[in-house]
N, C-alpha and C positions, 0 to 999 in steps of 0.2 A: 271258387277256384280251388278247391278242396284236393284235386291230385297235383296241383301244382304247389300247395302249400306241404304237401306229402314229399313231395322229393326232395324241396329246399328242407324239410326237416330233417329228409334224410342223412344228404349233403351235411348238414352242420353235427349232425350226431356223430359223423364219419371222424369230421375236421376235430372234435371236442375230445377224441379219445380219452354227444347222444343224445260171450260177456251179459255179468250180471251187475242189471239197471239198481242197485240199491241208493236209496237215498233218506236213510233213516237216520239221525243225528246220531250222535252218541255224547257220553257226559265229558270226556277227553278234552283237554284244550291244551293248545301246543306255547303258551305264554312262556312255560318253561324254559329252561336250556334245555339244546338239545345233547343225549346221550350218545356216544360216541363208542364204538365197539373197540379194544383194545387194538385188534387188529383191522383192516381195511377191509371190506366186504371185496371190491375189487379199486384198483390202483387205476384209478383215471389219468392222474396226468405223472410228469418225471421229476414233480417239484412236490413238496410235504405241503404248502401254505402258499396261500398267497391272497393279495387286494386287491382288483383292476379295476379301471373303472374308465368306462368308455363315450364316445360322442357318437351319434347318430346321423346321419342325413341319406334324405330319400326325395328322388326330384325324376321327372322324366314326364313324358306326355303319349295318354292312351285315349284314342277314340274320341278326342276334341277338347279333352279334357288335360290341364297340367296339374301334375302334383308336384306338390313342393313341405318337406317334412323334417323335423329336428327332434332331436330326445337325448338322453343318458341310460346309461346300464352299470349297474354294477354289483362285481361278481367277489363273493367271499368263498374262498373254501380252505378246509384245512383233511389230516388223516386223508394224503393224498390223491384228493377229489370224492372220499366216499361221501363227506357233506358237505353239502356247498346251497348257499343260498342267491337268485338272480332280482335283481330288480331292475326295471325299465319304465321311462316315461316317457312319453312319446305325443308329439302335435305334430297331423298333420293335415295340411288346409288345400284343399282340390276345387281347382277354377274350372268353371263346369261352363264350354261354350256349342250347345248345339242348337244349330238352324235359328242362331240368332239369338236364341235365349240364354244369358249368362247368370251366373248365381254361383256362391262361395258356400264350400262348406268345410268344417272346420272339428274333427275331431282326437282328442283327445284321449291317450291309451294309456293305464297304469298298469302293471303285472309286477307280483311277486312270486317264485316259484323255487320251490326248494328241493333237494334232495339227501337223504339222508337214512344211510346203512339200509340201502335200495328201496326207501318208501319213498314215493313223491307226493310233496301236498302244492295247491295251486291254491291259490286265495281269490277271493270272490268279493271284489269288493263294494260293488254293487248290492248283491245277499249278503252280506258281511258273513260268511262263511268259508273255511277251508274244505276244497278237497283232497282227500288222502286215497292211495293206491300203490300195489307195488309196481315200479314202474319197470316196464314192458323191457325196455333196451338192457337194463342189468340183471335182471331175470333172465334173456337171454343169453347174458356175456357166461350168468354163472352154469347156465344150465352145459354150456360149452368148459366149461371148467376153466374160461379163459383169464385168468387174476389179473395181469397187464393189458389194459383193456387198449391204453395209448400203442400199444405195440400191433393190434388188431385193427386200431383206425386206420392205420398205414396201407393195409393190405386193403379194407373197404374204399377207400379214399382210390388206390389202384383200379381196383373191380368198378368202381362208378366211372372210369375214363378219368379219372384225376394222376395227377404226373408233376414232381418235383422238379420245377424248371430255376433252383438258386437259391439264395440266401437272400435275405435283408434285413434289414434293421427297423425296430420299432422301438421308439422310449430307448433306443440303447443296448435292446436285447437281439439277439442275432437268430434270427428266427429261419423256418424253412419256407420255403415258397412256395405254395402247389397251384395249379390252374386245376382249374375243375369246368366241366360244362356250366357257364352263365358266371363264371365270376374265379376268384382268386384267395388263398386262403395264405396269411403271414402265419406260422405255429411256431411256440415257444414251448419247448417239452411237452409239448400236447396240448397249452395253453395258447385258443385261438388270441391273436393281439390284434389282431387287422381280416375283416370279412368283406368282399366288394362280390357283389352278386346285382349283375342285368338280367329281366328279364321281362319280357311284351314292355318293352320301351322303360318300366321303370328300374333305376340302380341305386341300390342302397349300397352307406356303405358304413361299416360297424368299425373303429380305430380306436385302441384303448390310449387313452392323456397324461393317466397315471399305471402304475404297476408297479408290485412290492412283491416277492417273493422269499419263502420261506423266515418265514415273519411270525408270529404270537396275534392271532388274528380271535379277539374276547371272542365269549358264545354271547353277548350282545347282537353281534352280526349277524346271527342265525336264528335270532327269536321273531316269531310269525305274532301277528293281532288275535286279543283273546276270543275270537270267535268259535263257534262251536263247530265239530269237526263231522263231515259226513263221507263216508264211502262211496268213492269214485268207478264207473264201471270201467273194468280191466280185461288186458286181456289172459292173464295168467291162470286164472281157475274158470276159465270156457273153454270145456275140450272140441267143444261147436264149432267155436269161433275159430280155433287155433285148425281143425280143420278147416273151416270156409276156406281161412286166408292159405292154406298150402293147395285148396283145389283152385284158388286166384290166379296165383304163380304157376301152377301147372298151365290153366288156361293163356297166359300172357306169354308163358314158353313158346306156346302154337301159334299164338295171333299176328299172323302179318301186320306190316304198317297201315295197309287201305282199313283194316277190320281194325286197329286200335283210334283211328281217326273217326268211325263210324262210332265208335264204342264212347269216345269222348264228348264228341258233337249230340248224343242223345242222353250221355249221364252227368254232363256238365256244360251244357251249349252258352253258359256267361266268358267260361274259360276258355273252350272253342275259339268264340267269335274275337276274343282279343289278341287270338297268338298265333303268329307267324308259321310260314312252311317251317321255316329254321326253328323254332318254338317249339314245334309237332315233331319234327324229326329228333332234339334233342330230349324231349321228356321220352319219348317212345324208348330209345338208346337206354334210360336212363330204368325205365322199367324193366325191361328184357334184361338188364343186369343183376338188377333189386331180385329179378325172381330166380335169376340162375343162382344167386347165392341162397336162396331159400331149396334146394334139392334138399 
């Protein structure tokens, strides 16, 4: 489901106000503290610091199957989101009932992912390895020379058909509201606190339990496992690639609904077969805007 997991990334990069194959190790290990640039590479969120740390659940039913799923997340960052480190744990167990035949399956998701003075490392805990990369989204804020990058979410979060429909409250913090196609976003100075996102039957929804802000948050918080570190493929030094993806959006400019349904059903027919007229018409919406902002 690889364009549907594309837009939900997009969607949350919006709400967060966010190529060459090498894979040769290097002697680097990130065990260390991490180095912090005196000033902010770009300004993510409207708070200096902060702790959150969230619940998970994900339930719904696709194709005969129920899912039903729980975890935790929790997000450190300080230097105004230029570092911030994510962690997530995640069970979740799918009742599998077709033409009779039932059976459970039951998996298990850990992620750590960090970022820091716009390098991104992702740990591999499987390979017990880090990968490291400049990542793509702050490359682009800088290449825009956009420093306030929460002040730019606003405007994507607009252009994606997202709209601030109130205030509420989470933990006590008075956050803003936005509906978005497939779900709902609580934001506290640019710190999502509450995420509810439906889509082909299943909704998860992201609510932080705890939250501390502008706080003394140790560089304990931001240390990765002493694994050894390998370069991740990006897309920042592929002048290839950075072309492909503008002749893409070029192409998804022109493409009717019938040809982006044709275009889906042949380059991802799993994600196809699970998702709704309503499903096809909102991702489609959702592309055609991804690429007008790419002119």
């Amino acid at each position: 489901m690889k364009h549907i997991i594309y837009l939900l990334g997009l969607i949350l990069i919006s709400g967060n106000y966010a190529c060459q194959n090498s894979s040769s190790d290097t002697s680097q290990s990130l065990s260390q503290n991490t180095v912090v640039a005196d000033k902010p590479l770009l300004k993510r969120y409207h708070v200096k610091s902060g702790i959150v740390k969230y619940k998970t659940r994900i339930n719904g039913k696709v194709m005969g199957s129920t899912i039903d799923g729980t975890g935790t997340q929790e997000l450190y960052f300080k230097n105004w989101g230029d570092t911030e480190l994510k962690k997530s744990d995640e069970k979740k167990v799918t009742h599998i009932n077709i033409f009779g035949q039932k059976k459970t399956e039951v998996e298990n998701t850990k992620t750590i992912d960090k970022l820091d003075n716009g390098k991104s490392y992702t740990v591999d805990e499987k390979n017990k390895v880090i990968y490291v990369r400049q990542d793509p989204t702050m490359n682009m804020m800088k290449n825009m020379k956009q420093e306030d990058v929460s002040d730019l979410g606003e405007s994507m979060l607009k252009s994606l058909g997202g709209k601030k429909i109130g205030a509420g409250k989470v933990l006590g913090y008075t956050c803003d509201i936005w509906q978005i196609p497939g779900g709902r976003q609580w934001i506290y100075k640019g710190v999502p606190l509450k995420i509810q996102m439906s889509l082909m039957g299943i909704t998860t929804t992201n609510e932080a339990t705890e939250a501390k802000f502008n706080i003394s948050v140790p560089d304990k918080y931001f240390m990765l496992p002493d694994y050894p570190v390998q370069q991740m493929p990006g897309f920042q030094n592929n002048p290839n690639q950075t072309k492909s993806m503008k002749q893409g959006a070029t192409k998804m400019r022109k493409m009717s609904f019938k040809q982006y349904k044709a275009m889906l059903q042949k380059e991802d027919p799993e994600a196809f077969k699970n998702m709704s007229e309503n499903d096809l018409k909102m991702s489609y919406q959702l592309m055609q805007k991804m690429a007008q902002q790419m002119k």
